[in-house]
N, CA, C and O atoms as CSV, one atom per row, in Angstrom:
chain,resi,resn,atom,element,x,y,z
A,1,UNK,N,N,-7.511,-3.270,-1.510
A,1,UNK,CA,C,-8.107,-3.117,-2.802
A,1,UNK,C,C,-8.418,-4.502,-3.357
A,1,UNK,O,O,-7.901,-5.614,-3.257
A,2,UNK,N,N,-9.414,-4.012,-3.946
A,2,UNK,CA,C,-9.802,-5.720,-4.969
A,2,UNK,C,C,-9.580,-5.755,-6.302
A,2,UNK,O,O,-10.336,-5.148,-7.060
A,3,UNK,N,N,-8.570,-6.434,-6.741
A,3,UNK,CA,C,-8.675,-6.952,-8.238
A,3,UNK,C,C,-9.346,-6.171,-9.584
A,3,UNK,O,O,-9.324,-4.943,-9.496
A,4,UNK,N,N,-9.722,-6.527,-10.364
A,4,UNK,CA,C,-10.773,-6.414,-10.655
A,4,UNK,C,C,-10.729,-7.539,-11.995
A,4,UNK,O,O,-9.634,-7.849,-12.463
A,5,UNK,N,N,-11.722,-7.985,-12.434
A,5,UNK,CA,C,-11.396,-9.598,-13.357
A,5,UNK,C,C,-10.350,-9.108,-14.420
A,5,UNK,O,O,-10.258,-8.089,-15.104
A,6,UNK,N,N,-9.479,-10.434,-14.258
A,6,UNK,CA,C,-8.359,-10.395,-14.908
A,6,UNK,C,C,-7.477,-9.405,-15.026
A,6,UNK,O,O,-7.087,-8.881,-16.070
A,7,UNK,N,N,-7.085,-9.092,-13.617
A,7,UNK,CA,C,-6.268,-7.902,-13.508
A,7,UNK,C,C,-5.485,-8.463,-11.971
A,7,UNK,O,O,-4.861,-7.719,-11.214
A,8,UNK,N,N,-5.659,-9.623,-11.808
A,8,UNK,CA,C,-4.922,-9.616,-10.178
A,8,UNK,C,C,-3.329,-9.784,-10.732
A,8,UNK,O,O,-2.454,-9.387,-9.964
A,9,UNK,N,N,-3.067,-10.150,-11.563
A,9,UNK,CA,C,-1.722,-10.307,-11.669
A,9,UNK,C,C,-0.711,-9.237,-11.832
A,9,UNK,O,O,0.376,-9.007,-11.304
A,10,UNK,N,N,-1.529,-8.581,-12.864
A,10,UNK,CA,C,-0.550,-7.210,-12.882
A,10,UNK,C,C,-1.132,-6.439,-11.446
A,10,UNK,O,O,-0.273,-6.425,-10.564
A,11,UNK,N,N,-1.766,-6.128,-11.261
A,11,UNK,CA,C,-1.917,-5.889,-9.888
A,11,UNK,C,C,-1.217,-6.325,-8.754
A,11,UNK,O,O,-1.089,-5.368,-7.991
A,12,UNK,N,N,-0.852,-7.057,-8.431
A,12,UNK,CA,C,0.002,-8.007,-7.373
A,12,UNK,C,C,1.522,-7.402,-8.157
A,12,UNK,O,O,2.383,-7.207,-7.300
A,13,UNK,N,N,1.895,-7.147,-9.283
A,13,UNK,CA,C,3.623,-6.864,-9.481
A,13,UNK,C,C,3.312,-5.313,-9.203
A,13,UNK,O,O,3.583,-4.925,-8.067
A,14,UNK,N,N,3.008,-4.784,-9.714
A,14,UNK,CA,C,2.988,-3.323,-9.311
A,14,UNK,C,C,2.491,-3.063,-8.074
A,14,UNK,O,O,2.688,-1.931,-7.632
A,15,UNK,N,N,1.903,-3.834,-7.422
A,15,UNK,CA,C,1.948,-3.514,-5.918
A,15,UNK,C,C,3.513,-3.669,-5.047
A,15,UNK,O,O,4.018,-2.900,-4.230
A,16,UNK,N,N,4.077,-5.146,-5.664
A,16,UNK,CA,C,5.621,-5.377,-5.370
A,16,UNK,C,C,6.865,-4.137,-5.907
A,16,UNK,O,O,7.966,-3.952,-5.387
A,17,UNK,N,N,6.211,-3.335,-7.211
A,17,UNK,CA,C,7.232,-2.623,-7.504
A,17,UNK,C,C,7.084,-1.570,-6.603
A,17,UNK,O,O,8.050,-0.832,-6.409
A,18,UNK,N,N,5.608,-1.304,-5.787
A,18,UNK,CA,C,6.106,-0.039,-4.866
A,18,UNK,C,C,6.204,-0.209,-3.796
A,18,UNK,O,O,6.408,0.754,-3.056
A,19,UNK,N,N,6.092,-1.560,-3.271
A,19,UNK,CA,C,6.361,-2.098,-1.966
A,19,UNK,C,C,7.778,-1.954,-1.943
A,19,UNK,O,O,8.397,-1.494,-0.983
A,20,UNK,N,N,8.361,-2.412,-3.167
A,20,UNK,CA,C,9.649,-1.957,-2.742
A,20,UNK,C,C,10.544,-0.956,-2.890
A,20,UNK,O,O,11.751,-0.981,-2.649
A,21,UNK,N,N,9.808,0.017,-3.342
A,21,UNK,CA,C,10.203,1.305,-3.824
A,21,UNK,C,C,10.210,1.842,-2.213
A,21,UNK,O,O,11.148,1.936,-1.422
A,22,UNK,N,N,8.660,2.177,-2.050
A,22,UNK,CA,C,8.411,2.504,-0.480
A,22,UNK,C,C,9.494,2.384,0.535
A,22,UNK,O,O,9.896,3.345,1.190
A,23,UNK,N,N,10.091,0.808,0.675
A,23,UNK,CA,C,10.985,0.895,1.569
A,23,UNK,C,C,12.087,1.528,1.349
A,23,UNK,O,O,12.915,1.454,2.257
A,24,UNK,N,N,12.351,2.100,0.477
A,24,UNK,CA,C,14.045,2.836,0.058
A,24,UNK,C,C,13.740,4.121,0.867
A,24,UNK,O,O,14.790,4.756,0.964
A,25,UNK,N,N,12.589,4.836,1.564
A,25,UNK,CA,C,12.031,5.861,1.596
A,25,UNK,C,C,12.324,6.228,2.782
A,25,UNK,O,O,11.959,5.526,3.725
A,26,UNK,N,N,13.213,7.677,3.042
A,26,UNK,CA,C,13.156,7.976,4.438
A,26,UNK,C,C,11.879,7.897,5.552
A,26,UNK,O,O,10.857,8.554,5.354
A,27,UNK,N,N,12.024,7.113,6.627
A,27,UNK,CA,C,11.245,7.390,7.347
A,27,UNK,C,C,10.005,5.816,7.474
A,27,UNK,O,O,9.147,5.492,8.295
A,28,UNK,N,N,10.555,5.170,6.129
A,28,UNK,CA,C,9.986,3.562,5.947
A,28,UNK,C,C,10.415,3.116,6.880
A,28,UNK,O,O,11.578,3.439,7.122
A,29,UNK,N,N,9.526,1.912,8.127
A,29,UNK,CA,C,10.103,1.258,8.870
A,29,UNK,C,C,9.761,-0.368,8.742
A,29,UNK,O,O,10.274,-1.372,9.236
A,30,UNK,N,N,8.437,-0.096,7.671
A,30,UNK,CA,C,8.070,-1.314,7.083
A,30,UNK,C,C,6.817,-0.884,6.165
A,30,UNK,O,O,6.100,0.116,6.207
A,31,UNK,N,N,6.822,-2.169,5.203
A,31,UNK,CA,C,6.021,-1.969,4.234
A,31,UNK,C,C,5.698,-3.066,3.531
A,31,UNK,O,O,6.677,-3.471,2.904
A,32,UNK,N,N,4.666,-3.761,3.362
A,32,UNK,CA,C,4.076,-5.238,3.044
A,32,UNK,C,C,3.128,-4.982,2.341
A,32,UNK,O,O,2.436,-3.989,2.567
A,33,UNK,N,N,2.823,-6.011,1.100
A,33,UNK,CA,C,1.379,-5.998,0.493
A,33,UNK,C,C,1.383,-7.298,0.639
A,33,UNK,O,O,2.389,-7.914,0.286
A,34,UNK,N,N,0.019,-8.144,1.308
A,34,UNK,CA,C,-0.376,-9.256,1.615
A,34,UNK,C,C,-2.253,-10.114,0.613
A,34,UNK,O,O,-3.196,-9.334,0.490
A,35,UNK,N,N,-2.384,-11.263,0.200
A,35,UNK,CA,C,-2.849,-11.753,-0.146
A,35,UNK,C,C,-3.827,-12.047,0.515
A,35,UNK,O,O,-3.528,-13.030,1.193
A,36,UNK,N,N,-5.591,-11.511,0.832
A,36,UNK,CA,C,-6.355,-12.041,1.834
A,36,UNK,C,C,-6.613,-13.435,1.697
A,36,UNK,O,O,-6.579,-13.954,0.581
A,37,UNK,N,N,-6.879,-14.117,2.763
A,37,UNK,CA,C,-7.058,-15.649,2.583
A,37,UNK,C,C,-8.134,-16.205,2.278
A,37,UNK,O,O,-8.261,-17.280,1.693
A,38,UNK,N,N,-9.201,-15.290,2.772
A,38,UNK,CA,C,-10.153,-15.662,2.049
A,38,UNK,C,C,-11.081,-14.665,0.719
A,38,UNK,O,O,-12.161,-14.989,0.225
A,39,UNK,N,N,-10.285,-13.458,0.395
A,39,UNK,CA,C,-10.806,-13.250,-1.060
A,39,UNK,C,C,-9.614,-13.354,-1.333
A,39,UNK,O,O,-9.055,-12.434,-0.736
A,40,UNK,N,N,-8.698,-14.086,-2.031
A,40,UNK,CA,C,-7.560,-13.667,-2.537
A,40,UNK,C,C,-6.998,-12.987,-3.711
A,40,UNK,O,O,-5.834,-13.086,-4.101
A,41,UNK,N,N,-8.275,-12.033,-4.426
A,41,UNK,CA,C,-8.250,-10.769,-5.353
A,41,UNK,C,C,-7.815,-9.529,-4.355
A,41,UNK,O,O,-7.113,-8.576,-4.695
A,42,UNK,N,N,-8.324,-9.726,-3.191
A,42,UNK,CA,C,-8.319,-8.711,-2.363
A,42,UNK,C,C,-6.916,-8.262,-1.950
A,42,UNK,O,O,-6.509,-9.102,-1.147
A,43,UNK,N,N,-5.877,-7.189,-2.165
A,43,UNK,CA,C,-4.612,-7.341,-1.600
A,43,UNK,C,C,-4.476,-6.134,0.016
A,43,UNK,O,O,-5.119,-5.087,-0.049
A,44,UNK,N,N,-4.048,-6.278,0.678
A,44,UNK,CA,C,-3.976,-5.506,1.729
A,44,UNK,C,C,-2.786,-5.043,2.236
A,44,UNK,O,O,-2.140,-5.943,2.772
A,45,UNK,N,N,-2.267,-3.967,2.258
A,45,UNK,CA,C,-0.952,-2.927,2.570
A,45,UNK,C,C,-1.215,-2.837,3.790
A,45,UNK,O,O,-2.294,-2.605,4.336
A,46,UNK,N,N,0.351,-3.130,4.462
A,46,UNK,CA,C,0.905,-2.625,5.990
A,46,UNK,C,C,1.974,-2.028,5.994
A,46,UNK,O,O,3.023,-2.626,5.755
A,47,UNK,N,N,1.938,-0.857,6.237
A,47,UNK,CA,C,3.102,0.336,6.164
A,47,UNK,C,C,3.143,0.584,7.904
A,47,UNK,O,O,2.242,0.330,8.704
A,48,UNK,N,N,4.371,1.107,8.151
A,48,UNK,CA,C,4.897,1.358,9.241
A,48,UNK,C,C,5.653,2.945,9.181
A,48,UNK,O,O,6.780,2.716,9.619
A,49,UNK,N,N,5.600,3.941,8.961
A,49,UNK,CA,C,6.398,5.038,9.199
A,49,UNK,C,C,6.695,5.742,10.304
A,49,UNK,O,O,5.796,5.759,11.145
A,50,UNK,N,N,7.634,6.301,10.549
A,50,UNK,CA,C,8.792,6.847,11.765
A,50,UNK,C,C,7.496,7.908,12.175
A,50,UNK,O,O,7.148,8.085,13.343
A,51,UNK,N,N,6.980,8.444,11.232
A,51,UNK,CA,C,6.237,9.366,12.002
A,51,UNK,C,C,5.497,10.313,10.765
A,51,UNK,O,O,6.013,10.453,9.656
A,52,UNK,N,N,4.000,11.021,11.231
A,52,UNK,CA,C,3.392,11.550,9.935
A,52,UNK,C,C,3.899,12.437,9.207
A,52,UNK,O,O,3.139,12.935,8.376
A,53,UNK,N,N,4.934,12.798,9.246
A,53,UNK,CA,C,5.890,13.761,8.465
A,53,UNK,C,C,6.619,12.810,7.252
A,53,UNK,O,O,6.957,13.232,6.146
A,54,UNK,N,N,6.798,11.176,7.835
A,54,UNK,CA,C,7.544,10.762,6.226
A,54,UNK,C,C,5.871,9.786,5.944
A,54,UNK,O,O,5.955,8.998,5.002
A,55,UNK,N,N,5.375,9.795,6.202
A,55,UNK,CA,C,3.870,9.253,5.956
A,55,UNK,C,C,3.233,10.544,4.795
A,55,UNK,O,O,2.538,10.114,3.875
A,56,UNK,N,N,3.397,11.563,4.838
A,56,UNK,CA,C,2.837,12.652,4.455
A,56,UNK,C,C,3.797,12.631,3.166
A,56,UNK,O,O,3.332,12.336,2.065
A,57,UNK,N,N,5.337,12.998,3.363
A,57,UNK,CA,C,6.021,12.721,2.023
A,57,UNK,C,C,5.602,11.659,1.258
A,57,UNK,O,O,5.432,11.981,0.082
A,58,UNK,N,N,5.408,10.676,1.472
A,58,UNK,CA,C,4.768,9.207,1.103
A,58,UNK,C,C,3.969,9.617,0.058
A,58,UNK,O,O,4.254,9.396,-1.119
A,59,UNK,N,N,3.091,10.140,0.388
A,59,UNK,CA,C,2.169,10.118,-0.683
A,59,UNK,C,C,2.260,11.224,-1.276
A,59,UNK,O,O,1.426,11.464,-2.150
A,60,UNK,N,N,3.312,12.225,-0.964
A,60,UNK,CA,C,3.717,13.375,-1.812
A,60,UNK,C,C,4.373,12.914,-3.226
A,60,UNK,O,O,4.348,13.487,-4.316
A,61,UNK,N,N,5.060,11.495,-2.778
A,61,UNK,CA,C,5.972,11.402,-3.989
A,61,UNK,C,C,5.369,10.900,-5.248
A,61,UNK,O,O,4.437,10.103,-5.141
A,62,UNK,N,N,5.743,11.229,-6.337
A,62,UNK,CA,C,5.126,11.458,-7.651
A,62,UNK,C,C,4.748,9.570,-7.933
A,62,UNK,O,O,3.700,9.185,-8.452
A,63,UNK,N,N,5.777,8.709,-7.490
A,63,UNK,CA,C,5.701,7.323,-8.004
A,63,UNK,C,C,4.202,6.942,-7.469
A,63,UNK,O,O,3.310,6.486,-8.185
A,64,UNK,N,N,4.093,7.238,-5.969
A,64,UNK,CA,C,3.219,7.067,-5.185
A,64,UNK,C,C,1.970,7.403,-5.670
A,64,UNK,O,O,1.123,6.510,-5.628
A,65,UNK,N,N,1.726,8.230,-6.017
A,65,UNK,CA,C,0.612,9.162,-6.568
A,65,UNK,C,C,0.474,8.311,-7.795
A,65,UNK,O,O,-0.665,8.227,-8.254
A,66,UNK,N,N,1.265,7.781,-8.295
A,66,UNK,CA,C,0.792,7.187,-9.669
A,66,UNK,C,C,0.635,5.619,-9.477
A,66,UNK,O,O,-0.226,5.123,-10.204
A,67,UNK,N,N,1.142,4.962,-8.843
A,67,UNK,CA,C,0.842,3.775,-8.274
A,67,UNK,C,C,-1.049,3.491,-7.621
A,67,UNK,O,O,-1.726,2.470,-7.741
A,68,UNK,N,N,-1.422,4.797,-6.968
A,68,UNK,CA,C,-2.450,4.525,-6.689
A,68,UNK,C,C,-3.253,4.450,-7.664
A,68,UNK,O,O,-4.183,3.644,-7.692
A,69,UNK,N,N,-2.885,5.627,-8.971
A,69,UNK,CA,C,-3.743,6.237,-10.383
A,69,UNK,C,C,-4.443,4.824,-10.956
A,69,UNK,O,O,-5.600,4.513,-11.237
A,70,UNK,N,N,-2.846,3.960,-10.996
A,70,UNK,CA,C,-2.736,3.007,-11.372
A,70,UNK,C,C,-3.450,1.616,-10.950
A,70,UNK,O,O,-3.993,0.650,-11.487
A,71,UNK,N,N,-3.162,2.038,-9.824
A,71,UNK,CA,C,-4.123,0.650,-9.418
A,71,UNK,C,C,-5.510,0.364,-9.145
A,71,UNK,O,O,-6.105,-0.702,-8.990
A,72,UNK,N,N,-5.984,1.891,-9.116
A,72,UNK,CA,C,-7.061,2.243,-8.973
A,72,UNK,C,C,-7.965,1.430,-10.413
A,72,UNK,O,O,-9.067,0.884,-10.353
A,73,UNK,N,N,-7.179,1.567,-11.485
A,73,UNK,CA,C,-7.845,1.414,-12.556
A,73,UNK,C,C,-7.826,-0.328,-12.776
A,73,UNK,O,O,-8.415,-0.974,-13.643
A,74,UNK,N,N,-6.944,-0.817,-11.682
A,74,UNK,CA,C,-6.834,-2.465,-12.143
A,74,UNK,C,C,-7.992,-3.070,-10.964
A,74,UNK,O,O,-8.172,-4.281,-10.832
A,75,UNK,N,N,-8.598,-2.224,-10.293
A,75,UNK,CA,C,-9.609,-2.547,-9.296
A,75,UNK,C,C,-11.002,-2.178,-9.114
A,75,UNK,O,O,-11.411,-1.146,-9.644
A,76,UNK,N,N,-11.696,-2.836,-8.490
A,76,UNK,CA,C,-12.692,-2.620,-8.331
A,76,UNK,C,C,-12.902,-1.578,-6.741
A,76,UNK,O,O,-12.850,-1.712,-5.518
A,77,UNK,N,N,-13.199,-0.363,-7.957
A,77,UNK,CA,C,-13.410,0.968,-6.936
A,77,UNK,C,C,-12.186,1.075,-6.388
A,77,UNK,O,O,-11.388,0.138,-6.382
A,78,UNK,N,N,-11.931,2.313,-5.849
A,78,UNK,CA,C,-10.989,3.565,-5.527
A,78,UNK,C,C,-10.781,2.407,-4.149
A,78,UNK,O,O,-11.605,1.776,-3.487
A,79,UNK,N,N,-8.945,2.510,-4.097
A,79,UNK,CA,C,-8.311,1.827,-2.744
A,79,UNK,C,C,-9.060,2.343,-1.685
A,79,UNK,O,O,-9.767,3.334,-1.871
A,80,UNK,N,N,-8.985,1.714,-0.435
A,80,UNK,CA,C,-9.391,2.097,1.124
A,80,UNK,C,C,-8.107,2.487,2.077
A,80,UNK,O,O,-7.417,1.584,2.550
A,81,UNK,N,N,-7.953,3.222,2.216
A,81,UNK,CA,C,-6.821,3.931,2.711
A,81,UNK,C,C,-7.323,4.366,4.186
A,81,UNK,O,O,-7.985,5.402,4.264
A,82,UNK,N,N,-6.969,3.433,5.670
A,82,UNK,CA,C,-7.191,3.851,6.765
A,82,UNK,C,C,-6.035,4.200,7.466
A,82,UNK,O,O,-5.361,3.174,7.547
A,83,UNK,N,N,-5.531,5.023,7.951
A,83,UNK,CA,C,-4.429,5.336,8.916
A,83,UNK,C,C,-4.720,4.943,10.179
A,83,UNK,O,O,-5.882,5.118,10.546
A,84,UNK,N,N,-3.612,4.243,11.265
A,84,UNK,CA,C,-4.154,3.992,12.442
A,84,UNK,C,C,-2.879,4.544,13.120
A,84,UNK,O,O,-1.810,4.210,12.609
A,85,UNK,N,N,-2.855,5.403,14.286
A,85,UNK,CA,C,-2.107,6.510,15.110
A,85,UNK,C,C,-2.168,4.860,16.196
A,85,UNK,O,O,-3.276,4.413,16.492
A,86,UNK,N,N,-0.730,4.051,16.725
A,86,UNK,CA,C,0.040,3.728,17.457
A,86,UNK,C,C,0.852,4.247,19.080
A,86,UNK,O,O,1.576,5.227,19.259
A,87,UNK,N,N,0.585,3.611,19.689
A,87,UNK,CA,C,1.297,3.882,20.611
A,87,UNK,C,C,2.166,3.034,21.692
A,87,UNK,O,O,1.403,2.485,22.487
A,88,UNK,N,N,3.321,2.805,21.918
A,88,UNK,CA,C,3.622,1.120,22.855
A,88,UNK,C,C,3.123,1.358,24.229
A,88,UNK,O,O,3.223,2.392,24.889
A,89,UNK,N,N,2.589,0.277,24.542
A,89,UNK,CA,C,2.042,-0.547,25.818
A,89,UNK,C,C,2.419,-1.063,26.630
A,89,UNK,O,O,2.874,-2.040,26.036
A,90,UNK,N,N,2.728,-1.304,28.108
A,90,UNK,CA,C,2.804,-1.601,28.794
A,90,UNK,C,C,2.427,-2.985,28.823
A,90,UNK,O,O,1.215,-2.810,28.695
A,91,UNK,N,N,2.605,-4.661,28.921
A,91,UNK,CA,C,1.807,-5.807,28.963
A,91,UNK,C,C,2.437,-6.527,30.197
A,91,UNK,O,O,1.994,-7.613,30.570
């Protein structure tokens, strides 16, 4: 998500308050909000869950749901939310 003027700050703590909410969460195996380097309005989430069953609670939970409400409104346009399905490799 991007910013939107004069909104990266509160944006960036309420991203931290559910970054760390998130991890208290069954089924969290990681969970990061990161600063792009080169837009640095831009913030970018890396979540890790056990599997799409606590991925699915995830966004069932009420904080969650309002965190996005929320941030939605401190940004420019509705978050980008891609899921990517994992698997380990052989190297």
């Amino acid at each position: 998500m991007i910013a939107a003027e004069g909104c990266l700050e509160e944006l960036v703590a309420l991203s931290l308050e559910h970054v760390r909410r998130s991890r208290q969460e069954d089924g969290c195996l990681a969970h990061g909000v990161h600063a792009d380097a080169e837009t640095p309005t831009r913030l970018v989430f890396f979540e890790k869950w056990a599997d799409e069953s606590a991925l699915r609670q995830h966004f069932a939970v009420p904080e969650s749901r309002a965190f996005v409400r929320r941030a939605s409104e401190l940004s420019v346009g509705a978050p980008i939310i891609e899921i990517f399905r994992t698997e380990p490799i052989d190297l």
